[in-house]
C-alpha positions in Angstrom: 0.0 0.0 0.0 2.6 2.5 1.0 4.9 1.2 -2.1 1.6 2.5 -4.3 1.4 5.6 -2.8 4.9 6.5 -3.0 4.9 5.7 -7.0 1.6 7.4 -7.4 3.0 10.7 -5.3 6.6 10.0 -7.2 4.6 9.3 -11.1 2.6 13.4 -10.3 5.3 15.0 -9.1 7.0 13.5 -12.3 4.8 14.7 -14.3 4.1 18.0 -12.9 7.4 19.0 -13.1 7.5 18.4 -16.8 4.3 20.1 -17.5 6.0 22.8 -15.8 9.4 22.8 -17.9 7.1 22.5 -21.2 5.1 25.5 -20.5 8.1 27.8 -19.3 8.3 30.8 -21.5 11.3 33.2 -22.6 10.3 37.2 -23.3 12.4 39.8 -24.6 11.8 43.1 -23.3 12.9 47.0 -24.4 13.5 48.8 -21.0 14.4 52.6 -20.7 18.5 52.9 -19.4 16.9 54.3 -15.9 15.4 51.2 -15.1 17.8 48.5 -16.0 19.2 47.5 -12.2 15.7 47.5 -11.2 14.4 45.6 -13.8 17.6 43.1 -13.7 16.3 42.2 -10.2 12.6 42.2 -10.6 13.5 39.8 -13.5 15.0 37.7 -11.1 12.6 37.6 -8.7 9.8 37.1 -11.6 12.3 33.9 -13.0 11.9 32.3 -9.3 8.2 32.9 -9.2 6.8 31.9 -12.4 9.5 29.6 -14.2 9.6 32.0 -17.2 13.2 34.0 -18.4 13.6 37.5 -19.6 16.1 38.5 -21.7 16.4 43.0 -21.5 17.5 45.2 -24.2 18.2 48.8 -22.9 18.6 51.7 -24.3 17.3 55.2 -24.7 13.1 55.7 -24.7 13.5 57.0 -28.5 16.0 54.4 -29.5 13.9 51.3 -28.6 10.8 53.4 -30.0 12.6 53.8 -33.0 13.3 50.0 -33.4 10.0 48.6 -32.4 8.7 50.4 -35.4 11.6 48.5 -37.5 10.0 45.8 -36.3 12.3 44.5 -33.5 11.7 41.0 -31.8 10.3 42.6 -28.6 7.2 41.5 -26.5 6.8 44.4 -24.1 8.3 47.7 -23.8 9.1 49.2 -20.9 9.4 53.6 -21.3 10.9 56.2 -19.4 7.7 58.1 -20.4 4.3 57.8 -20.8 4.2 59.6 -24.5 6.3 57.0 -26.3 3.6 54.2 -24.8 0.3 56.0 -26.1 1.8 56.9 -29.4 2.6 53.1 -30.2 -1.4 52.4 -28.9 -2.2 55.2 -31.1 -0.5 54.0 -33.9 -1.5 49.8 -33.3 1.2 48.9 -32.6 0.9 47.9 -28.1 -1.6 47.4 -25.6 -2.4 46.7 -22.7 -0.4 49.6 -21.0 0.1 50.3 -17.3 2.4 53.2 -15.7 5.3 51.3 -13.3 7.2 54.0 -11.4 7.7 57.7 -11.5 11.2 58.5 -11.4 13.3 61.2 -9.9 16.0 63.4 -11.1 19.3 64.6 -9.4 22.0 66.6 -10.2 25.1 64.6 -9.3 28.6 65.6 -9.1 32.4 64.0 -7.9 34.0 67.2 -7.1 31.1 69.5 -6.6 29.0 71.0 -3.8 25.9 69.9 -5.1 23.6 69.5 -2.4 23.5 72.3 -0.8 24.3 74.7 -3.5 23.0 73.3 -6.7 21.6 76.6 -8.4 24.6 78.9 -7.2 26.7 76.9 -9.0 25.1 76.1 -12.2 23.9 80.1 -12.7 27.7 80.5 -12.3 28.6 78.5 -14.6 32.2 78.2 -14.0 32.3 74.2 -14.9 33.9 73.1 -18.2 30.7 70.9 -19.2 27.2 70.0 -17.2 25.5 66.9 -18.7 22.4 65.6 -20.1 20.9 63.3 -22.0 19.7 63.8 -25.0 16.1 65.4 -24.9 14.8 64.2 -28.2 14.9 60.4 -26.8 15.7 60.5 -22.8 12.8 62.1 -21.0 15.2 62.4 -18.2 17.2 65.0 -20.6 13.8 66.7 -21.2 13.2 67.1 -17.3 16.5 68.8 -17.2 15.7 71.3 -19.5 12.8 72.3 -18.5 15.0 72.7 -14.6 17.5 74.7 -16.8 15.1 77.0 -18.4 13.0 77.3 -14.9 16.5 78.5 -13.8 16.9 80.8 -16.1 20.5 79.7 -17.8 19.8 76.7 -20.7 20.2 79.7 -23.5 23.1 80.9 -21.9 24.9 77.8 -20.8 24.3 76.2 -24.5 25.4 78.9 -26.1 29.0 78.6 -24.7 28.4 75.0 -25.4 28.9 74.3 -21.4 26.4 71.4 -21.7 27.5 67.9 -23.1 24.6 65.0 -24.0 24.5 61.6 -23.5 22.2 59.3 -25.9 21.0 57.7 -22.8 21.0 58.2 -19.2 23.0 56.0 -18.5 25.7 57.7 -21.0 25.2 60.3 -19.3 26.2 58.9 -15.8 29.3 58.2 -17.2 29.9 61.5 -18.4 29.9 62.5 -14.7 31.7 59.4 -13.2 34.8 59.8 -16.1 34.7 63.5 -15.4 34.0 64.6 -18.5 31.6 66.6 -16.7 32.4 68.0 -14.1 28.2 67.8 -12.8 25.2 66.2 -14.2 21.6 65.7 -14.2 21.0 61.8 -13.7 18.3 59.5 -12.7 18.3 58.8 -9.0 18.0 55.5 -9.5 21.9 55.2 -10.8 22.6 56.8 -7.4 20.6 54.7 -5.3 21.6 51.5 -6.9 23.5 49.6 -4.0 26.2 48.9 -6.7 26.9 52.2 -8.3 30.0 53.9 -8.8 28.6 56.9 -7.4 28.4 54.6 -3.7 30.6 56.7 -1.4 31.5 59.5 -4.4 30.4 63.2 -4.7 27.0 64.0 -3.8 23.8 65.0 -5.2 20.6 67.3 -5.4 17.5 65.9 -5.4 15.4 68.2 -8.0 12.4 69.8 -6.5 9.6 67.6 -8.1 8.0 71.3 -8.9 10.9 72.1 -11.3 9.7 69.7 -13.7 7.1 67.4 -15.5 6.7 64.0 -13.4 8.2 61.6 -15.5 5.7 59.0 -15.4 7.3 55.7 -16.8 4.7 53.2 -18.6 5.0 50.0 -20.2 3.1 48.1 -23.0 2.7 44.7 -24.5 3.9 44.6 -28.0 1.0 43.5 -30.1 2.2 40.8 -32.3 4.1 39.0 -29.4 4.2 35.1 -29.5 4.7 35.2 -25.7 1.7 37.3 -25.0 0.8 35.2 -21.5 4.5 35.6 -20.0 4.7 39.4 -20.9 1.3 40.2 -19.8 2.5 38.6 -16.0 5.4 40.3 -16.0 4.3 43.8 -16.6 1.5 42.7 -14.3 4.5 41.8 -11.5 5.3 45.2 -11.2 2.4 45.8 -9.1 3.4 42.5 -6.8 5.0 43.6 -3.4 8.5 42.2 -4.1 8.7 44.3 -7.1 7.1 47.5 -5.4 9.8 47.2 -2.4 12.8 46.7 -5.0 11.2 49.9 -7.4 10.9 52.0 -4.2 14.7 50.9 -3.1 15.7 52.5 -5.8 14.1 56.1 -5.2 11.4 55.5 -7.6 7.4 56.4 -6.5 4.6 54.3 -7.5 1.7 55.8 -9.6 -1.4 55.7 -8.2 
């Protein structure tokens, strides 16, 4: 009796675990520079919970918006903005879209007094180069020229070509962290991320959130997709608490 049960119990188990490995599912997802270490973990935690893999592609918000619509091999996209999202719904092209965090920005420097006297020494202007990204495809570089203008200096500070742009965010991080800019506005997540190269470095200004449009980040399903199921739960995920914790540890907000 106890020899049946055991090869009954064994024969499910079996078999459960191979319905399991059949149905496991692999996505590939575009995700805005900003987020990658969030996403990197979330992935992670999403891998452990469901049996399905990610692979990420980052990049700047215009660069993966530009090759989704060359037809790239993605299954969800994940924005820095909530513009780039609704104009691929307008156009057909996603669905199912749902905003994921609301990121910060910060101006960060190695050598600078940042914190404390942030304006003083931008309106001076007595840096070789402040960086940005690019504001055509980084929404993080359109918050920080909306902050320069609010300040009164972009015109100026352009004009004697003081400002230097990064294609992404991220490029733009390393802009500061090389020193070939002396000061920078970044995303605060590349600050808080426990394994940054800013960890122990320089120090930063939080940017009034009043200073600038909230950048809103949303993300969308790909119409198209093969993998519809598995991209739909993980953009879904980022509402699950272990996601929320690790999107918050990283100085993000949650919409509401």
């Amino acid at each position: 009796m106890n020899k049946m049960l055991s090869l009954a119990l064994g024969t499910a188990f079996a078999f459960t675990a191979a319905f399991s490995t059949a149905q496991a599912d692999t996505i590939t997802v575009a995700v805005a520079a900003n987020f990658t270490k969030a996403i990197e973990q979330i992935g992670q935690e999403w891998t452990k919970e469901t049996g399905n893999k990610v692979r990420f592609s980052f990049g700047p918000t215009g660069g993966l918006y530009a090759q989704i619509n060359n037809g790239a091999p993605f299954d969800a996209f994940f924005s820095a903005d909530t513009k780039t999202p609704k104009k691929l719904m307008e156009e057909g092209k996603a669905s199912d879209y749902m905003e994921y965090a609301q990121g910060k920005l910060a101006l960060y420097s190695t050598s600078l007094p940042v914190a404390k006297e942030a304006e003083q020494i931008i309106k001076a202007a007595s840096y070789n180069h402040l960086a940005i990204a690019n504001p055509k495809g980084a929404p993080y570089g359109a918050a920080a020229v909306e902050v320069l203008k609010k300040m009164g200096v972009y015109e100026k500070i352009n004009e004697e070509k003081k400002i230097v742009q990064g294609e992404s965010i991220t490029a733009t991080f390393q802009f500061v962290m090389t020193g070939n800019a002396q000061l920078g506005f970044v995303a605060l997540s590349q600050i808080k991320d426990p394994e940054s190269p800013a960890k122990g470095k320089g120090e930063f200004w939080l940017v009034p959130q009043a200073d600038y449009t909230p950048i809103n980040q949303a993300a969308v399903l790909i119409n198209g997709t093969q993998h519809a199921t598995a991209a739909k739960s993980f953009i879904n995920y980022m509402r699950s608490p272990a996601a929320v914790k690790i999107i918050e540890s990283y100085g993000y907000e949650i919409p509401k």
